[in-house]
C-alpha positions as CSV (number, residue, x, y, z in Angstrom):
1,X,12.4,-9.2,16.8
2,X,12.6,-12.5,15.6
3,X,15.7,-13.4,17.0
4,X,14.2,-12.5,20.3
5,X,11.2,-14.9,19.9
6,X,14.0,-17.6,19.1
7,X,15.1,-17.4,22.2
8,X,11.8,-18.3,24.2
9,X,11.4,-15.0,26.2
10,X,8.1,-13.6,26.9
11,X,8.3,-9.5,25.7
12,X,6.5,-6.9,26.2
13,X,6.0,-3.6,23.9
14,X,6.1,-0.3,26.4
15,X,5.5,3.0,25.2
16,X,8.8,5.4,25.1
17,X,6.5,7.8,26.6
18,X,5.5,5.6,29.3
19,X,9.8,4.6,29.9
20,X,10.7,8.4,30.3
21,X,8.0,8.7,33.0
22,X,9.4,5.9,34.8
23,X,13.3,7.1,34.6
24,X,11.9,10.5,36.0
25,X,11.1,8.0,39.0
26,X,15.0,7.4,39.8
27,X,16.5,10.7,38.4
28,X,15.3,14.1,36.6
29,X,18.3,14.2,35.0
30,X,18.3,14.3,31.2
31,X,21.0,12.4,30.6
32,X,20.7,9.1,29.5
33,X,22.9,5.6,29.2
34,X,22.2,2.0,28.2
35,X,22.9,1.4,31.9
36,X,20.1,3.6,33.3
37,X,17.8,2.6,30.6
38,X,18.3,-1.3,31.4
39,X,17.5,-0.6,35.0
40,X,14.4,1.3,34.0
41,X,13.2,-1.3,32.0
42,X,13.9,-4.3,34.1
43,X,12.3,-2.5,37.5
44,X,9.1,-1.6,34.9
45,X,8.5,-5.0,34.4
46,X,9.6,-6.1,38.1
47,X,7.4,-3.6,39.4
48,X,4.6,-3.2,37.1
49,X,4.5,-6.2,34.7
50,X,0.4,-6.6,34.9
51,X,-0.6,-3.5,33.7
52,X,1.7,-3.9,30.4
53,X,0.7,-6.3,27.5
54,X,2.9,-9.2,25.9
55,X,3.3,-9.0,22.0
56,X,1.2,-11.5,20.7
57,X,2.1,-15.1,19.5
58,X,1.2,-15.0,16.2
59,X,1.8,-17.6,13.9
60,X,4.5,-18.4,11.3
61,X,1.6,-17.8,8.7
62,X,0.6,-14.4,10.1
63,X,4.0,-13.1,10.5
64,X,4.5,-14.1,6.9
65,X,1.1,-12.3,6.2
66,X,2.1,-9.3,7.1
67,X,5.2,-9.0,5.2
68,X,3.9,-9.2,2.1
69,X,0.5,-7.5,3.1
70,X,3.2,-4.1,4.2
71,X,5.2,-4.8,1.2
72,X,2.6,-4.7,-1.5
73,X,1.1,-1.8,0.4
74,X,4.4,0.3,0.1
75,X,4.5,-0.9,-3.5
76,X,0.9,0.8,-4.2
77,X,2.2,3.8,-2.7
78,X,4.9,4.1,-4.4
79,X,3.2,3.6,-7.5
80,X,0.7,6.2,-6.9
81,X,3.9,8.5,-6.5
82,X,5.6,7.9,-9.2
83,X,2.2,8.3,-11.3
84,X,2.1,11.5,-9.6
85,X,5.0,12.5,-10.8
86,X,4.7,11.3,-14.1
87,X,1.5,13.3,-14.4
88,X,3.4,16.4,-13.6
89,X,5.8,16.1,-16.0
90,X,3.1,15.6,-19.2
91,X,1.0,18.8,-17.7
92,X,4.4,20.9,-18.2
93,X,4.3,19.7,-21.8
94,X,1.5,17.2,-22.9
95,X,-1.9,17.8,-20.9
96,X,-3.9,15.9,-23.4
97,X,-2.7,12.7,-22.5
98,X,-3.9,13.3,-18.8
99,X,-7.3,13.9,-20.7
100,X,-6.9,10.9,-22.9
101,X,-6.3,8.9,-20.0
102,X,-8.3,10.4,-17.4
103,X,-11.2,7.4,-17.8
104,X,-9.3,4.7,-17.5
105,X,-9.5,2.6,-14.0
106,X,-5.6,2.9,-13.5
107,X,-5.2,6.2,-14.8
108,X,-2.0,6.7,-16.0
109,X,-0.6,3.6,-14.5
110,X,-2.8,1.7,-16.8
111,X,-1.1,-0.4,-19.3
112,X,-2.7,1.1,-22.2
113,X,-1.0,4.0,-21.0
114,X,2.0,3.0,-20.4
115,X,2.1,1.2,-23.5
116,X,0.8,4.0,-26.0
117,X,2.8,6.6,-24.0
118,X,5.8,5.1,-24.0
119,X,5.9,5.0,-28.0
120,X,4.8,8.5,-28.1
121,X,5.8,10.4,-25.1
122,X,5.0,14.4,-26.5
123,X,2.1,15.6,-28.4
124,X,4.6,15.7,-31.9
125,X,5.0,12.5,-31.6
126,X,1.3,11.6,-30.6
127,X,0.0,13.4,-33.3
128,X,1.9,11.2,-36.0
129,X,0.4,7.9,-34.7
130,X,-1.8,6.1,-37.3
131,X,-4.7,3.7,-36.9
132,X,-2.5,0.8,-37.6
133,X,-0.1,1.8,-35.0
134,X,-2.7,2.7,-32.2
135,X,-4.2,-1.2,-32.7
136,X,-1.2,-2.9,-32.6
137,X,0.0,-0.6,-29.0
138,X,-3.7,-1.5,-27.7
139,X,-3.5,-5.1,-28.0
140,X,0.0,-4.9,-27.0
141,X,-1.3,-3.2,-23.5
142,X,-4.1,-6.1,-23.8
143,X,-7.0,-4.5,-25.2
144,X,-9.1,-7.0,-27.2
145,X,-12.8,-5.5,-27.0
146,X,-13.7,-1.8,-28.5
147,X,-10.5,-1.1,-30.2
148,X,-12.0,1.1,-32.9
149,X,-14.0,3.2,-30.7
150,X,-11.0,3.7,-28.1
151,X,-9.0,4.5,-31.5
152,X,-10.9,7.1,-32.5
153,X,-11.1,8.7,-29.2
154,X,-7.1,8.9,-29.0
155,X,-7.0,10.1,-31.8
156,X,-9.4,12.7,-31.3
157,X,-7.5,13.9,-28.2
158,X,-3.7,13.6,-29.6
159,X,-5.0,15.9,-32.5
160,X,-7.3,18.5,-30.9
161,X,-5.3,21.8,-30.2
162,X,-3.3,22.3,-27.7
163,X,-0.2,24.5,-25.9
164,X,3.2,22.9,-26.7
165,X,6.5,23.8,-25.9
166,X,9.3,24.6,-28.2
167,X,10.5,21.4,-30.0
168,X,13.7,20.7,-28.5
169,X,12.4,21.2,-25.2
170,X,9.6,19.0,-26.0
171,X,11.8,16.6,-27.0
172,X,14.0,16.5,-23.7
173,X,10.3,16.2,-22.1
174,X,9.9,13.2,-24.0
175,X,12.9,11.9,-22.7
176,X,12.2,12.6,-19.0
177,X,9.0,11.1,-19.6
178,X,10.5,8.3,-21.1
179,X,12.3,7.7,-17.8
180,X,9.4,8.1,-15.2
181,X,8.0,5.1,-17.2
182,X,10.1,2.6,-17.1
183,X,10.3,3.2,-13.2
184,X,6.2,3.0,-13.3
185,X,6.3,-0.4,-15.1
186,X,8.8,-1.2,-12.6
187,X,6.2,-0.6,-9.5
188,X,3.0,-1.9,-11.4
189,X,5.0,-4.7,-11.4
190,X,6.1,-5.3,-8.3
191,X,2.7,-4.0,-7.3
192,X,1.0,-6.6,-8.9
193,X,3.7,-9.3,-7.9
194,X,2.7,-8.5,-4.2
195,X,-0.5,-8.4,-4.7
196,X,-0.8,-12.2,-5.8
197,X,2.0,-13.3,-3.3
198,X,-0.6,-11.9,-0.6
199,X,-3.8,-13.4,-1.9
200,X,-2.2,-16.6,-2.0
201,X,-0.7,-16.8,0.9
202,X,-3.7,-14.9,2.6
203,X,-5.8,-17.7,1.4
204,X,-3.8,-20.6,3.4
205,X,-5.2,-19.1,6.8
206,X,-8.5,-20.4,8.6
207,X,-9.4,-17.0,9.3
208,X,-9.3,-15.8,5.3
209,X,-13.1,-17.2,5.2
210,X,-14.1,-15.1,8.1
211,X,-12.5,-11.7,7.1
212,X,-13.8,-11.8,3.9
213,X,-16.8,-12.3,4.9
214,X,-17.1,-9.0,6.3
215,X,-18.9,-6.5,3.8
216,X,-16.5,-4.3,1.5
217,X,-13.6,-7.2,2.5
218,X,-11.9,-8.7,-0.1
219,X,-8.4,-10.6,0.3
220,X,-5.9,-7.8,-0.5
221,X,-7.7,-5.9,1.9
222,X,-8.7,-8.6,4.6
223,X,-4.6,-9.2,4.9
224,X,-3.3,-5.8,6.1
225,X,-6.4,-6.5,9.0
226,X,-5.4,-10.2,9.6
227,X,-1.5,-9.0,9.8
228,X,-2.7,-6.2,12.4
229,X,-5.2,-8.2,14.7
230,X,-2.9,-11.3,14.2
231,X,-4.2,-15.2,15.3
232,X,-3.3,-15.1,18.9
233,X,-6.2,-16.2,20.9
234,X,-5.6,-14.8,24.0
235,X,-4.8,-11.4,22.6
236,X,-8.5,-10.0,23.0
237,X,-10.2,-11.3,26.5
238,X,-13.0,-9.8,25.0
239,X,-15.0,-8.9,21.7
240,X,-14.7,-4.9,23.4
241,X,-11.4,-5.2,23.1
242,X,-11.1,-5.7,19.6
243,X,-13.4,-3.0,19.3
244,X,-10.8,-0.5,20.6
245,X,-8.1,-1.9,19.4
246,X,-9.9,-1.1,15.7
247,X,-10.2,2.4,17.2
248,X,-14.0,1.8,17.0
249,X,-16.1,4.1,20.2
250,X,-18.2,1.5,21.9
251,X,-20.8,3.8,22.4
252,X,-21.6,3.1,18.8
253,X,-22.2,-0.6,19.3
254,X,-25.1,-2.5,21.2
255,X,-24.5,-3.5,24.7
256,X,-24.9,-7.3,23.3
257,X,-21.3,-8.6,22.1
258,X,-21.3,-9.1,18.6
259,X,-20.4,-12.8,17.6
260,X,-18.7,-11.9,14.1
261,X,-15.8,-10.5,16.1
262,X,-15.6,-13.6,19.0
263,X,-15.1,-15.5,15.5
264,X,-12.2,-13.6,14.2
């Protein structure tokens, strides 16, 4: 793509659907070839380049917008997978530390429970964790307020019974667990990496004031929008435009154009 925009030439993004109706124009033939398809495609646009739009021009800023707005995006995702799968593994072998964990905003990609679950990975080992040891993993995970109360509450939930499985297949448990996470630090990381490289970068752009202006819109999720709509002026002849393109009915809107989205 962005060799193609090096070279200066307008282009135009055309539904496949919309290419095999126009080879069924010249042959019904399944078949296909390069050859054929380059014909197709240059009599669509010699024939019928007004009803097809042009990709947008959308600045160096957007385009870099949108990278890291779709890369921290598939880093969340992949987060919340491998949290998935990380939650499977303790409810084969240690469901209290889904319960133990089950408040916290992150759940078990927190880093209190990374932290505390990394040093104790099975309910054995859980079990033998003092007081002393508990404090020095939650300030470690950067806990600073409520340490005894959150201390007692662990400890309330490693030690409360429980089914377990038999020791040495707890223990290779552990060691799965163990596994799964140092790949979730991994993505919380590179999660959070993304995250910043998008809200600073998000920041640079005229348009950040307007987006977030918006109700609910904050800058990691005004990017993804400002990476979709893009900066090109002359994309949206009208505000009803946008409107669909947002996949918005305008039978749910006024008749009166709404100026927030002449502004975007």
């Amino acid at each position: 793509m962005a060799s193609l925009r090096a070279t200066g030439r307008p282009m135009y993004a055309i539904n496949p659907l919309a290419v095999s109706r126009y080879r069924e124009r010249h042959t019904v033939a399944g078949a296909k070839s390069d050859h054929a398809d380059a014909v197709v495609l240059a009599n669509i646009l010699r024939t019928d380049a007004d009803v097809h739009r042009l990709l947008p021009s959308d600045s160096e800023l957007v385009q870099a917008i949108a990278v890291v707005a779709r890369g921290g995006q598939d880093a969340v995702w992949n987060r919340q997978q491998i949290a998935n799968q990380f939650r499977s593994l303790l409810r084969e072998h240690f469901p209290a530390a889904i319960e133990a964990f089950k408040d916290s905003r992150s759940g078990l990609a927190a880093p209190e429970a990374r932290t505390i679950l990394a040093a104790a990975p099975t309910s054995a080992l859980a079990a033998k964790l003092t007081n002393a040891r508990l404090r020095r993993l939650l300030i470690a995970a950067g806990r600073h307020r409520n340490i005894d109360a959150r201390i007692d509450q662990l400890r309330t939930a490693f030690a409360g019974e429980q089914m377990r499985q038999l020791p040495r297949g707890e223990a290779a448990f552990g060691e799965q667990a163990r596994a799964l996470i140092l790949q979730l630090d991994a993505a919380c990381r590179a999660a959070d990496q993304l995250a910043a490289a998008t809200e600073e970068i998000f920041t640079e752009h005229p348009d950040a004031a307007v987006l977030t202006s918006f109700p609910g819109v904050g800058t990691l999720t005004g990017a993804p929008i400002l990476a979709e709509i893009g900066d090109d002026r002359s994309r949206f002849a009208e505000a009803r435009n946008l409107r669909a393109y947002a996949g918005k009915s305008l039978d749910s809107f006024a008749e009166e154009p709404d100026p927030a989205f002449q502004t975007v």
